[in-house]
Every structure is written in structure tokens, then in C-alpha cells.
ZAPA-932490 format. One record per residue: residue number from 1; x, y negated, z of N, C-alpha, C in turn. Coordinates in pm, whole numbers, plus 50000, padded with zeros to 5 digits. Layout:
SITE,k,n_x,n_y,n_z,ca_x,ca_y,ca_z,c_x,c_y,c_z
SITE,NUM,X,Y,Z,X,Y,Z,X,Y,Z
...
% end
This chain:
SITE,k,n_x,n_y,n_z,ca_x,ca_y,ca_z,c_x,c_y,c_z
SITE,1,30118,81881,50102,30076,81763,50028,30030,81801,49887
SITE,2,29907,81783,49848,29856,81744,49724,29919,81689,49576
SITE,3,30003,81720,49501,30014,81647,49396,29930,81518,49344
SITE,4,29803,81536,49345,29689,81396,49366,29698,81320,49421
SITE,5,29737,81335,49578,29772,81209,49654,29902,81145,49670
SITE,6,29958,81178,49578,30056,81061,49535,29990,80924,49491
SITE,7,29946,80941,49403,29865,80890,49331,29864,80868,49131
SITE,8,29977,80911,49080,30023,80908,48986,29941,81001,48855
SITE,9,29862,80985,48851,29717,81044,48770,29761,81174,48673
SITE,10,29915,81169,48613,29945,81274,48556,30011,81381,48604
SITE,11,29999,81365,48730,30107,81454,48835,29975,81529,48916
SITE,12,29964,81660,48927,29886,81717,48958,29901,81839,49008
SITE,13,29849,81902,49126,29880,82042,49154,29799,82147,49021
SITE,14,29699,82120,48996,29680,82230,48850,29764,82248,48759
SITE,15,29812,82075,48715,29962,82125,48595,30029,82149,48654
SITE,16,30092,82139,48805,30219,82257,48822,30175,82383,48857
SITE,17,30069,82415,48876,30042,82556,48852,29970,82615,48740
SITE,18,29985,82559,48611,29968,82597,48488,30058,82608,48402
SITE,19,30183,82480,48462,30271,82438,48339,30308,82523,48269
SITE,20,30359,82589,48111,30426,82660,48049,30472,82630,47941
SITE,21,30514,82726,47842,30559,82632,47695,30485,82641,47618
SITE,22,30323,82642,47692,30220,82612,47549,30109,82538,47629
SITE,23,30137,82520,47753,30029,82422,47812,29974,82277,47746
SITE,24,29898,82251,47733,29899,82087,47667,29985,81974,47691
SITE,25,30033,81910,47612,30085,81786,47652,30021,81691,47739
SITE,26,30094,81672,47807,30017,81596,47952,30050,81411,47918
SITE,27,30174,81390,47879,30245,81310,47855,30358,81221,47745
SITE,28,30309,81180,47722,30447,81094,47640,30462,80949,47635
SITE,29,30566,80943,47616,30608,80727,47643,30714,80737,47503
SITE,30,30662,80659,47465,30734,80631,47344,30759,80476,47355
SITE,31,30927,80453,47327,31019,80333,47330,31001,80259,47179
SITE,32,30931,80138,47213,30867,80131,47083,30969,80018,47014
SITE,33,31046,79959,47123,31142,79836,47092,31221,79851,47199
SITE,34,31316,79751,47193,31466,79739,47259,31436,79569,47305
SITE,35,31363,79499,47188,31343,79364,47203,31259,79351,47357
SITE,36,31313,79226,47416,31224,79196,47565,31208,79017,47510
SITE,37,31147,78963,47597,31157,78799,47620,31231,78763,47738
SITE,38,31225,78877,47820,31266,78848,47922,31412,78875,47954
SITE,39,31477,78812,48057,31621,78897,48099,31644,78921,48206
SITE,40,31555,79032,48296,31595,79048,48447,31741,79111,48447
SITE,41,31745,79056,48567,31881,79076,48645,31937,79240,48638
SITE,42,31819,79325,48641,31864,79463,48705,31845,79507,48557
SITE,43,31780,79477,48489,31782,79555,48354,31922,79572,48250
SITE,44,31950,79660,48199,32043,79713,48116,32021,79737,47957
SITE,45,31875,79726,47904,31836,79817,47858,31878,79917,47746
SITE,46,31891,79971,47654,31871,80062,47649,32034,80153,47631
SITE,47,32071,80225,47685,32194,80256,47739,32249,80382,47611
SITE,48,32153,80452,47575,32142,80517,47444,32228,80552,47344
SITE,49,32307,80666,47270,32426,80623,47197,32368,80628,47078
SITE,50,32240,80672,47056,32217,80617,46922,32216,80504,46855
SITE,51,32254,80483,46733,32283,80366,46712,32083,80290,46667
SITE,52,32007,80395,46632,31856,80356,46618,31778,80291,46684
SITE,53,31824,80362,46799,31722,80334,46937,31704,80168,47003
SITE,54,31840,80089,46943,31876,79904,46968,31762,79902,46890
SITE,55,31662,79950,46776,31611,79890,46685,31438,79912,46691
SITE,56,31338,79857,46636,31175,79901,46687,31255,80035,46629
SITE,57,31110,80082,46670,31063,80244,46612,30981,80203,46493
SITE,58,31033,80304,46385,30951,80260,46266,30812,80328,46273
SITE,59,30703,80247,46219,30587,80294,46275,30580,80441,46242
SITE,60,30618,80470,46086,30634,80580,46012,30652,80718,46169
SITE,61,30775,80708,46228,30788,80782,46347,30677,80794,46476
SITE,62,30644,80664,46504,30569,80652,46605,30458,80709,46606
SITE,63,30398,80694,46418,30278,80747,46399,30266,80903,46395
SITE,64,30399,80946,46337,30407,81096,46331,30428,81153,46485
SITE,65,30503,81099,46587,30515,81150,46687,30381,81148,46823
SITE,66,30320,81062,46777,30209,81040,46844,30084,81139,46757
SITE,67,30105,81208,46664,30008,81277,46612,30002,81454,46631
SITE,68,30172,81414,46633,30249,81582,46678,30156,81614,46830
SITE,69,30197,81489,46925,30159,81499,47058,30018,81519,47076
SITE,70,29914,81442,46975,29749,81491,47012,29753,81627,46938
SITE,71,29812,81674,46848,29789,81871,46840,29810,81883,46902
SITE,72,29869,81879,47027,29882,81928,47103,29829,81921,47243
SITE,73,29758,81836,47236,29642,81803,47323,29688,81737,47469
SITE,74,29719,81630,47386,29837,81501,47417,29676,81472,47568
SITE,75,29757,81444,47686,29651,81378,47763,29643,81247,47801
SITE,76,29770,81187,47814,29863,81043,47879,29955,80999,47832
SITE,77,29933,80911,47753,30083,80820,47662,30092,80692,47676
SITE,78,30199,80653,47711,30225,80522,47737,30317,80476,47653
SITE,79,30288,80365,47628,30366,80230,47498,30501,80170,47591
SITE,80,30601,80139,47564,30680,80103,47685,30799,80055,47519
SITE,81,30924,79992,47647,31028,79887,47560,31177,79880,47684
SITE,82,31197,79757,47634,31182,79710,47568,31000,79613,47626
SITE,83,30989,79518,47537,30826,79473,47558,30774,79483,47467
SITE,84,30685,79594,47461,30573,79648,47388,30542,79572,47293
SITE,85,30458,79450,47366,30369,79335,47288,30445,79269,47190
SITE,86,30574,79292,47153,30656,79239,47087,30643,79317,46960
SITE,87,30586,79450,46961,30599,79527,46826,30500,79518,46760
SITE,88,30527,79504,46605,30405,79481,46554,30280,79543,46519
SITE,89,30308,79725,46548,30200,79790,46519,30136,79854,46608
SITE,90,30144,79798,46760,30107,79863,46902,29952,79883,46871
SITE,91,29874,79781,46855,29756,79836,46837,29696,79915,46754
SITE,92,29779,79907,46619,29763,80067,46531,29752,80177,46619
SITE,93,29895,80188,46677,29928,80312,46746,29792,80321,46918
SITE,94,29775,80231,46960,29633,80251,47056,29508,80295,46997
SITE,95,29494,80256,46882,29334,80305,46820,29386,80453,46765
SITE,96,29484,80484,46725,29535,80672,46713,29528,80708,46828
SITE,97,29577,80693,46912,29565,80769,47046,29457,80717,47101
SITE,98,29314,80652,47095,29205,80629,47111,29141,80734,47050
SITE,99,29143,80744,46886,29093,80847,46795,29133,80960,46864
SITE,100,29269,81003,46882,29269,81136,46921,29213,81176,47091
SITE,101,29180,81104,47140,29085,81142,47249,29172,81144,47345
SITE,102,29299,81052,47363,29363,81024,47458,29362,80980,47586
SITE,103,29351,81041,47721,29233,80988,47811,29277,80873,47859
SITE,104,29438,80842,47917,29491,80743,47949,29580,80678,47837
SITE,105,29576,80556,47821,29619,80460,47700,29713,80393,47792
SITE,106,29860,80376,47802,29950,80298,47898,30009,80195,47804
SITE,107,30028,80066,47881,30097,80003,47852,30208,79938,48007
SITE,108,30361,79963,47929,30419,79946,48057,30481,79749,48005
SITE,109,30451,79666,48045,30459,79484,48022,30489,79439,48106
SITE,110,30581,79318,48055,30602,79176,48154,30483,79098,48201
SITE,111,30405,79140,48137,30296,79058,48165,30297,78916,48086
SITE,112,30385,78835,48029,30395,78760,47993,30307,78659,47868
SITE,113,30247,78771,47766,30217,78779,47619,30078,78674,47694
SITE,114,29984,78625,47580,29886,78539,47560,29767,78705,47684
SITE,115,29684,78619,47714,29565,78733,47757,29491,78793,47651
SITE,116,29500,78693,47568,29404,78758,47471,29458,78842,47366
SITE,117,29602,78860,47370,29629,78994,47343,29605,79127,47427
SITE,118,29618,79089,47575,29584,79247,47617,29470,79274,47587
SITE,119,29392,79154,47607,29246,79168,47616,29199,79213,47466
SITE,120,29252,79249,47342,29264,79259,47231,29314,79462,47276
SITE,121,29416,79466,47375,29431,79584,47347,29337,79678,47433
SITE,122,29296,79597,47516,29159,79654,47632,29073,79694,47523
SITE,123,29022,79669,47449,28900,79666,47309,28963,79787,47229
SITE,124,29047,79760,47227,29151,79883,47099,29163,80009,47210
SITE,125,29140,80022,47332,29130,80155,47379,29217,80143,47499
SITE,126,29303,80060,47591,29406,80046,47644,29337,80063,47799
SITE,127,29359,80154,47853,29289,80148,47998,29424,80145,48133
SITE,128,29488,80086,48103,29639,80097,48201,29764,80014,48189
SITE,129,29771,79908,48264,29867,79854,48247,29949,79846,48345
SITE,130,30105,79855,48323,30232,79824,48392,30279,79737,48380
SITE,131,30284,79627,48466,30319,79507,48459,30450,79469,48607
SITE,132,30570,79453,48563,30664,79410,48653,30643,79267,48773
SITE,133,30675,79286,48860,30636,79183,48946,30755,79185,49032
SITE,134,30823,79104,49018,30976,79158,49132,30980,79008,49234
SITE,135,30912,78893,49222,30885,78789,49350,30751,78739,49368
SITE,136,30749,78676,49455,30610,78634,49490,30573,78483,49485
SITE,137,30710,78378,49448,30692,78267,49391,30731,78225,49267
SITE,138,30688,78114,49212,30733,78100,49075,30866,78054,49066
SITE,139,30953,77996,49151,31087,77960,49126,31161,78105,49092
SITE,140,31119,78143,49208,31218,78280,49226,31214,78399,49109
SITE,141,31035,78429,49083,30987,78490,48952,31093,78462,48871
SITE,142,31061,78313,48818,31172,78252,48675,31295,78306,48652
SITE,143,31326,78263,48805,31475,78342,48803,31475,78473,48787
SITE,144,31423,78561,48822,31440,78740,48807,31425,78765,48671
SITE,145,31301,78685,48624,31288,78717,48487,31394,78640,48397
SITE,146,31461,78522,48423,31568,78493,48324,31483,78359,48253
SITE,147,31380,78323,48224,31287,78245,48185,31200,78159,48265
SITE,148,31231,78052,48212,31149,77936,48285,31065,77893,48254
SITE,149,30958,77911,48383,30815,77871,48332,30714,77980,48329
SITE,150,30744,78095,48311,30727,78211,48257,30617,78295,48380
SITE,151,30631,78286,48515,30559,78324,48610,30437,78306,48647
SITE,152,30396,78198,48644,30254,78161,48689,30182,78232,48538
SITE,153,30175,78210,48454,30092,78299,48343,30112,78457,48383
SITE,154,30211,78523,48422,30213,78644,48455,30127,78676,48534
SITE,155,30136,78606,48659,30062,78639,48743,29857,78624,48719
SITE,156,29855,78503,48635,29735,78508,48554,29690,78614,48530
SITE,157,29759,78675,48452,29753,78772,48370,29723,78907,48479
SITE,158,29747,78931,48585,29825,79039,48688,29607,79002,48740
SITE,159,29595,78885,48767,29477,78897,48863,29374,78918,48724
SITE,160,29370,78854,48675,29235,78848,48565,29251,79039,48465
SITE,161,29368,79100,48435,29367,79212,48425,29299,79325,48522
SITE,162,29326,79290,48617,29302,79364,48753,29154,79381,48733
SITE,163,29080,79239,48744,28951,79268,48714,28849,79368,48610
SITE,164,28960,79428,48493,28897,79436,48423,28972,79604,48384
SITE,165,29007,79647,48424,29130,79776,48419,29236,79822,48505
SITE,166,29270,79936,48494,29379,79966,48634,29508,79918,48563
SITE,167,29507,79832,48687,29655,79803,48714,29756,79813,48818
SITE,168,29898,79886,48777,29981,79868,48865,30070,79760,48858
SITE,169,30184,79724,48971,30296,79647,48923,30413,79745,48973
SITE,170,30525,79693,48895,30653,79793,48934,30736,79702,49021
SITE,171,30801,79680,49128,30902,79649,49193,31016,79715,49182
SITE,172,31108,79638,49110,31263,79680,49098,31300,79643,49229
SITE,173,31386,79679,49306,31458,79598,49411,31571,79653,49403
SITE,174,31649,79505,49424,31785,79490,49449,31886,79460,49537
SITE,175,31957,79488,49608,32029,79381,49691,31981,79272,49759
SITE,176,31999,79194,49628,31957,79030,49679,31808,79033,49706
SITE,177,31686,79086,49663,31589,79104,49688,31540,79186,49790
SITE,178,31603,79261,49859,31538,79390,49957,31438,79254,50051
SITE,179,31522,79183,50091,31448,79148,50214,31280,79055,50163
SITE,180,31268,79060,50047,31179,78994,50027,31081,79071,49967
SITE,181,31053,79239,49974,31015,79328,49926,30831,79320,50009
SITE,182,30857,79308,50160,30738,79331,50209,30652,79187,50128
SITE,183,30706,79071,50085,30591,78950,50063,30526,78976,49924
SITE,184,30610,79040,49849,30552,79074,49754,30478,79173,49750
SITE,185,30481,79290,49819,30347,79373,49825,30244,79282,49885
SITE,186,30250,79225,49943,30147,79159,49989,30060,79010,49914
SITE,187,30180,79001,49825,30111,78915,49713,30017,78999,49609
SITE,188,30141,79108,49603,30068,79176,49469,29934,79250,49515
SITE,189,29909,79276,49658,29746,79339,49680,29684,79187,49691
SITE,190,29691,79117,49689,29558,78976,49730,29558,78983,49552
SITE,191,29648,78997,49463,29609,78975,49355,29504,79105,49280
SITE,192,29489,79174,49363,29369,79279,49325,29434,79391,49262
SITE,193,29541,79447,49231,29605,79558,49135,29554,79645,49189
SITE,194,29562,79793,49131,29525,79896,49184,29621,79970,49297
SITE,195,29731,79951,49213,29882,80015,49309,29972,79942,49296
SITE,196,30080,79989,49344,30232,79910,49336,30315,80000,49389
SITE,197,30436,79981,49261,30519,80057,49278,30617,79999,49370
SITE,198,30708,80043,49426,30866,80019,49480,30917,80065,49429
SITE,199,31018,80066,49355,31136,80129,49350,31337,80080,49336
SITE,200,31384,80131,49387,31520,80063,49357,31578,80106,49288
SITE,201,31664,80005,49230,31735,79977,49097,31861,80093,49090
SITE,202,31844,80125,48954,31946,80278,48955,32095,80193,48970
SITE,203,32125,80099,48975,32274,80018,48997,32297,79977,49167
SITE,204,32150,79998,49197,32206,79965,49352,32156,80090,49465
SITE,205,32037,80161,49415,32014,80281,49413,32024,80310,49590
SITE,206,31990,80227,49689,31986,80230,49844,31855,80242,49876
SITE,207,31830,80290,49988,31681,80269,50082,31612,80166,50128
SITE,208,31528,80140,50076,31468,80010,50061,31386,79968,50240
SITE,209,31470,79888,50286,31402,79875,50436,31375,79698,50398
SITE,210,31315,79713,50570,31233,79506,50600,31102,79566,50525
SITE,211,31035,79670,50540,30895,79686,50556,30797,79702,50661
SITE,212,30923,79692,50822,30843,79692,50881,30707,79582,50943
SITE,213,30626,79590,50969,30514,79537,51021,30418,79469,50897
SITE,214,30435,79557,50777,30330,79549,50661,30206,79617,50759
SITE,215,30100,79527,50694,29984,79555,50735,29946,79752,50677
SITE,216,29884,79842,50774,29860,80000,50754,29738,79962,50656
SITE,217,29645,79828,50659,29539,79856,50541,29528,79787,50411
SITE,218,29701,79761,50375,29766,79721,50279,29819,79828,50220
SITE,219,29891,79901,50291,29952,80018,50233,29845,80128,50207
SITE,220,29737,80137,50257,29616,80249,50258,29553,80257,50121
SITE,221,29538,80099,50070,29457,80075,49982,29527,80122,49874
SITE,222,29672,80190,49812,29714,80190,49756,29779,80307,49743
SITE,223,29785,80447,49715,29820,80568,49694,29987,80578,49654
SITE,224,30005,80521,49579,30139,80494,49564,30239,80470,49682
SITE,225,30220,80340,49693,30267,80253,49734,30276,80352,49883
SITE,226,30185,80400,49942,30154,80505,50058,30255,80583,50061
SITE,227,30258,80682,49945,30347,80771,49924,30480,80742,49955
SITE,228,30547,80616,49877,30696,80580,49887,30714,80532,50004
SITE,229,30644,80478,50092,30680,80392,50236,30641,80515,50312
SITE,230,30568,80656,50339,30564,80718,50362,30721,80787,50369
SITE,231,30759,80826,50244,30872,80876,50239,31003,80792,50305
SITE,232,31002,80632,50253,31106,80539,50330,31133,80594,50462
SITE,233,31006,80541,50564,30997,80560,50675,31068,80754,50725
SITE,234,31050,80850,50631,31132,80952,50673,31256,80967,50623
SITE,235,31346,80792,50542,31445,80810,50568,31497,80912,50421
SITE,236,31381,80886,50332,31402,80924,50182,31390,80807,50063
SITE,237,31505,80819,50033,31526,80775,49915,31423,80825,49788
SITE,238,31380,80671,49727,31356,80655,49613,31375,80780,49475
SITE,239,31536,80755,49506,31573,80849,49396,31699,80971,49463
SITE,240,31679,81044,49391,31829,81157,49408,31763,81303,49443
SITE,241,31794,81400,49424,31770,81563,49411,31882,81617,49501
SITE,242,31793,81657,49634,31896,81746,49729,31929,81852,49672
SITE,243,32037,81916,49734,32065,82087,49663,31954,82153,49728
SITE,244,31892,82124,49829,31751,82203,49854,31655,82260,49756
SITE,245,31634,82106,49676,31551,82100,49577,31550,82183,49458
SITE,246,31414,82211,49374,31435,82291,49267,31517,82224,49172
SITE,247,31595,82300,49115,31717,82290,48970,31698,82287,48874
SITE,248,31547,82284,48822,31466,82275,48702,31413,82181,48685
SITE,249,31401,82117,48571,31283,82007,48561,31207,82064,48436
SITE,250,31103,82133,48523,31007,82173,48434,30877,82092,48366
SITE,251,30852,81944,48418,30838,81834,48375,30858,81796,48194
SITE,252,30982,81911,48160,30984,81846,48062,30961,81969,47979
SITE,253,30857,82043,48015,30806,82125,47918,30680,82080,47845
SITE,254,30604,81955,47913,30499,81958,47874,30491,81814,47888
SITE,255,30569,81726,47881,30637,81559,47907,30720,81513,47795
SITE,256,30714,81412,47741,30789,81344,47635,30831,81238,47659
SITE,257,30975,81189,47621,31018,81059,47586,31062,81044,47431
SITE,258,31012,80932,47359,31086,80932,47241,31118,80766,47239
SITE,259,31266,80757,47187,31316,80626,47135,31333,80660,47043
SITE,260,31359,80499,46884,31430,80556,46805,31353,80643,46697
SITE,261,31441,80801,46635,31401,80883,46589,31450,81016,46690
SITE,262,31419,81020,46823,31521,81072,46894,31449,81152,47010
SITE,263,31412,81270,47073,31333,81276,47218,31422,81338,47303
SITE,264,31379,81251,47438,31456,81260,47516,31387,81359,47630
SITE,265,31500,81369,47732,31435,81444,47868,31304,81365,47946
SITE,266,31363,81259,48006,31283,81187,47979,31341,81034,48037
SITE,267,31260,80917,48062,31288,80778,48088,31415,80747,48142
SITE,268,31421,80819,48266,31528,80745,48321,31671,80773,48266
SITE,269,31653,80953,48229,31794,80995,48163,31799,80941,48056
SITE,270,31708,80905,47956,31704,80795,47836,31825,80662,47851
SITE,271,31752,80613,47957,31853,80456,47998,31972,80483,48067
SITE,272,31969,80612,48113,32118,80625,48201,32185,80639,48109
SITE,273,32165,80681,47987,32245,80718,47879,32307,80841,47850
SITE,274,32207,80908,47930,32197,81055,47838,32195,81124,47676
SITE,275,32176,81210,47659,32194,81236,47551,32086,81276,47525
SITE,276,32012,81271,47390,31902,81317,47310,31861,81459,47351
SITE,277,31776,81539,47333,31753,81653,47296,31731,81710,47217
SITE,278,31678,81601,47067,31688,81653,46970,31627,81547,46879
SITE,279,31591,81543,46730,31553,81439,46670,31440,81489,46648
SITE,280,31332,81345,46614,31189,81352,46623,31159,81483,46488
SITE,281,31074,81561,46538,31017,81692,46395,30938,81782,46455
SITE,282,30911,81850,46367,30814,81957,46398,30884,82077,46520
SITE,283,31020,82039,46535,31053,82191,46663,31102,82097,46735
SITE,284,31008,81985,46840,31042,81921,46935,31056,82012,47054
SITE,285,30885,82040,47064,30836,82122,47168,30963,82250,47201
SITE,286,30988,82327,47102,31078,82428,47106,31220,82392,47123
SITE,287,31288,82286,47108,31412,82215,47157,31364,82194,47293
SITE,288,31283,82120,47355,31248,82096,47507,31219,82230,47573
SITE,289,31176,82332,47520,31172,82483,47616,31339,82493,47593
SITE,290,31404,82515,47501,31529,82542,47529,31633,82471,47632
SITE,291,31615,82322,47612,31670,82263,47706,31628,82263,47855
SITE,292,31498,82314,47890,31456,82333,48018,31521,82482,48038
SITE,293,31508,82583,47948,31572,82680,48019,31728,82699,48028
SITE,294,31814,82573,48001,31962,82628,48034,31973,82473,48111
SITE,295,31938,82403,48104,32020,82311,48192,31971,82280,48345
SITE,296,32063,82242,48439,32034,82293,48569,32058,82090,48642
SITE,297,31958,82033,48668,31920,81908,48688,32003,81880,48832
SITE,298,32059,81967,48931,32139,81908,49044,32235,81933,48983
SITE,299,32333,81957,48821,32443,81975,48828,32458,81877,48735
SITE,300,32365,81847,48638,32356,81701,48603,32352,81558,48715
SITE,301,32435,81489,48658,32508,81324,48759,32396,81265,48723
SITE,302,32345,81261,48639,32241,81148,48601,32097,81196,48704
SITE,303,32022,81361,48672,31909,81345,48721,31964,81331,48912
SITE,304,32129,81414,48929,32133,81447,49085,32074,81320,49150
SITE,305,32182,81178,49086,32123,81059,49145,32019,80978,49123
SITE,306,31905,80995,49028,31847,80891,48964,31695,80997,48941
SITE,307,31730,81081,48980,31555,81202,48955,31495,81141,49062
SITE,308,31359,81056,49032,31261,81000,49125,31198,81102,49213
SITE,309,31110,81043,49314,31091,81147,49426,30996,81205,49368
SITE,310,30892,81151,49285,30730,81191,49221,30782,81313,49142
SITE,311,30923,81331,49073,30949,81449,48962,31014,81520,49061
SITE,312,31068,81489,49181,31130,81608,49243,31040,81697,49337
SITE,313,30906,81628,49386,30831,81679,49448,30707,81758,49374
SITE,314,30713,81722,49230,30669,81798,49095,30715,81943,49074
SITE,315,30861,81937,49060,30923,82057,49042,30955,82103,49139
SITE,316,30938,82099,49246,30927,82157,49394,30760,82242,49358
SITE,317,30681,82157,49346,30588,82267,49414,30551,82356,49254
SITE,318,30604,82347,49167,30582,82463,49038,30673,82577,49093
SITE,319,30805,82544,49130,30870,82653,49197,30779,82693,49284
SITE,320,30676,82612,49383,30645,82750,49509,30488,82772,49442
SITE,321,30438,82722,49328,30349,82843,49271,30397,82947,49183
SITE,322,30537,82922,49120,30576,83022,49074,30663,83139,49183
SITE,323,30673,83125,49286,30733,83181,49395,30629,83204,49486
SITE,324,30532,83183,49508,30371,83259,49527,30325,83310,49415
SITE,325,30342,83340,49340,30257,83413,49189,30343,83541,49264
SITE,326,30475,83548,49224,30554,83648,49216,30504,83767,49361
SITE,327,30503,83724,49467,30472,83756,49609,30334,83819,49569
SITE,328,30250,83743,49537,30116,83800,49482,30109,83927,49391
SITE,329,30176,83919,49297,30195,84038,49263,30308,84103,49264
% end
């Protein structure tokens, strides 16, 4: 299998057979707030022991860390929360990473905000949005999201975006939701997105079944979405790192998370409530080679259960180009 046909645009068989500790930055998501509008059910957010990270990011940081990342020939950064649209200098920070020749501009959203703010950040450089979608009616929406009323504009927002930029949606699933997993893929493709995610919730953290008899040119149209029901169907989990698997996450040699004043491994160990790697400065990069070369990710609890399949099948195949290099010569 291809790294490409996942579908996940920064995941690639060239960067795992390039990756090193001077390759370009491929990536970074910077936690720009803690603040949401919303209150889904499965969310926690931010689990963090810093006491900073409850608070925005002062632009002062955001701006320096997002500038560190284009020297370095930053390729993919995404705005994320917390809800983004809630901070006040997001579109500062999109026209810098516009300026610096940033190819993908992310925004990960409820979808909720006026249109004519995204459509404000579409103009400012924004080519990617993540927008949550966890039902397929508006009662039920309201409820997941905690807010009433709140759904039918999302979904506005979900089709008239679509038209105009790639969009995915993320599916949390839970428990109470599994069985209603197939109607919503099937809402969320009539609404035109590009992909859709699945994934289950690190608190309930099971195999997401009741997909059978989704339409094959529902799931086709969608690379993602392919990938994970691909994997379901063999009876793989979402999340978790066999002892098979490589023990490295070399991901985070050339990958960023920052909350706070703080960078992390990355997202998910962020919210599990991991620990920092180091504080935002000039020897980020060189704290993240150190921490990739001593810590061993199946002996860590957090990545064993909660390392997604896209990073484990990442650092799988850098091990077998670095385990074909070696053979080669």
C-alpha cells in the first residue's frame, strides 16, 4: 500500500523515505484556544498540565512559532482548538503562513461561525477545512453538540464550503452513536465533502461496526473514508500499536504540535495528557530529535492505545525503507 492512498495529503511514501532531522517541516497544528461554543459529549478538552494551555495562545507565540516552522520549510499547518474562529488573530496567522508559501492552510471547525467568516478566511489563504459532523439530523446534531439550534447552519456551512474548497468532516463515534454511523456517511457524501473521517472516541476506543451494506460507490469516492472501512472490515481498530508494529514515531521528527507556550509529540498525546516536550524556542526541532531517539511509543500507555492507524502505518513503512536502505547496502 501506498502512503498516498490513504488519502491524508501529508502522509506520503517520499517523506517516509526521506524523513530525517533536517528534512523540512511537513507539518504543524497549533492549539490556538481551549475556548469552544460547543459542548460535545465525547470531548474533554484540553487534558494538558500546563496551566497556559486552558488559555488562547498569545499571538506573540503563535507568530514566532509559525515563523520558526516556515525556516524551515513548513509545508502543512493547521489552526485547530478548542474553536479556532473564536481567536482573534487567526487570520493574521493565515496571511503568514500564506506569505510564507504554505501549501496547505488547515482549519480544523465546528462549522458553526457566520459563512462569511470562512469565506473571509478562503480570501486570506485557507484551502482546508475540518469540520465535525457526528449526526445526520438536527435534533440529534443539537444534542451532540450541546447547543440548540446550532445544526442546520453547520450543515449550511458543510455544503456551500464544499463547493468552494476541500473539505473533510470528522466523525467521533461513540457508544450511543455506533449504530447511526453508516447514515451519516451517507449524509455527509450527498452534502458534497471531499472525505470523511471515522474515528472512535479515545474514551470508548472499540471497532466501529453497522457499516454493513454502505453503498461500494460511497465509500470509493472518498480515500479516507476507504482506508478506515477497509481496515474495519479486517477487524482493525481505529486506534492502538501492536507489538508487531514499529516503536518509533518518527512522525515527530518533522511534525509539530504546539499549545500554549509548549510543543508537544503530537495531538492526541497533547489531549491524553501527556507531557510537553519542551517549551516553544529556538531548540524545538533539537528537543523533538531527542525525544524521538529515546522514547519507545509501544511502551508508552497513551500512544500503545490511542496511536491512529494513519501514524502507525507511517512509521511502519519508514522502518521498511530504512530496513531496505540497510540490505541495499
Amino acid at each position: 500500500m501506498k502512503l498516498e492512498d490513504i488519502g491524508f495529503y501529508s502522509l506520503s511514501d517520499k517523506r517516509a523515505k526521506n524523513i530525517s532531522t533536517t528534512s523540512p517541516m511537513q507539518r504543524c497544528e497549533m492549539i490556538l484556544t481551549n475556548r469552544c461554543n460547543f459542548k460535545c459529549p465525547y470531548c474533554r478538552g484540553l487534558k494538558v498540565l500546563a496551566e497556559d494551555c486552558s488559555k488562547d495562545m498569545s499571538f506573540e507565540t503563535a507568530q514566532y512559532v509559525l515563523n520558526e516552522w516556515i525556516k524551515n520549510g513548513l509545508k502543512n499547518v493547521r489552526f485547530s482548538g478548542g474553536e479556532p474562529t473564536l481567536y482573534p488573530y487567526l487570520n493574521d496567522l493565515v496571511k503568514i503562513a500564506k506569505n510564507g508559501n504554505v501549501n496547505r492552510i488547515a482549519i480544523s471547525t465546528n462549522g458553526s461561525n457566520n459563512f462569511d467568516v470562512y469565506k473571509q478566511l478562503i480570501d486570506d489563504g485557507v484551502n482546508d477545512f475540518s469540520i465535525s459532523l457526528d449526526a445526520c439530523c438536527s435534533s440529534f446534531g443539537d444534542q451532540m453538540a450541546g447547543v440548540k439550534g446550532c445544526f442546520n447552519n453547520v450543515i449550511s456551512n458543510i455544503r456551500d464550503l464544499s463547493k468552494l474548497t476541500y473539505v473533510t468532516v470528522g466523525v467521533v463515534v461513540i457508544e450511543e452513536t455506533v449504530s447511526t454511523v453508516k447514515d451519516i456517511i451517507c449524509f455527509a457524501h450527498d452534502l458534497g465533502v471531499s472525505d470523511i473521517r471515522i474515528i472512535s472516541a479515545a474514551q470508548w476506543n472499540s471497532l466501529i461496526d453497522g457499516l454493513d451494506g454502505l453503498s461500494q460507490d460511497v465509500i470509493n469516492a472518498h480515500p479516507i473514508l476507504k482506508y478506515r472501512i477497509d481496515n474495519i472490515r479486517n477487524k482493525r481498530n481505529v486506534r492502538g500499536i501492536n507489538v508487531t508494529d514499529c516503536q518509533k514515531c518518527h512522525l515527530v521528527q518533522d511534525d509539530s504540535v504546539v499549545a500554549g507556550k509548549w510543543h508537544f509529540p503530537c495531538v492526541i498525546h497533547m489531549r491524553e495528557g501527556g507531557e510537553s516536550i519542551g517549551e516553544v524556542g529556538p531548540n524545538m526541532r533539537q528537543e523533538r530529535i531527542k525525544w524521538f531517539k529515546t522514547h519507545n511509543s509501544y511502551a508508552d500507555p497513551i500512544c500503545q492505545k490511542n496511536c491512529l492507524d494513519v501514524c502507525i502505518d507511517f512509521n511502519n513503512k519508514v522502518e521498511y525503507y530504512i530496513s531496505k536502505q540497510d540490505k541495499d547496502s
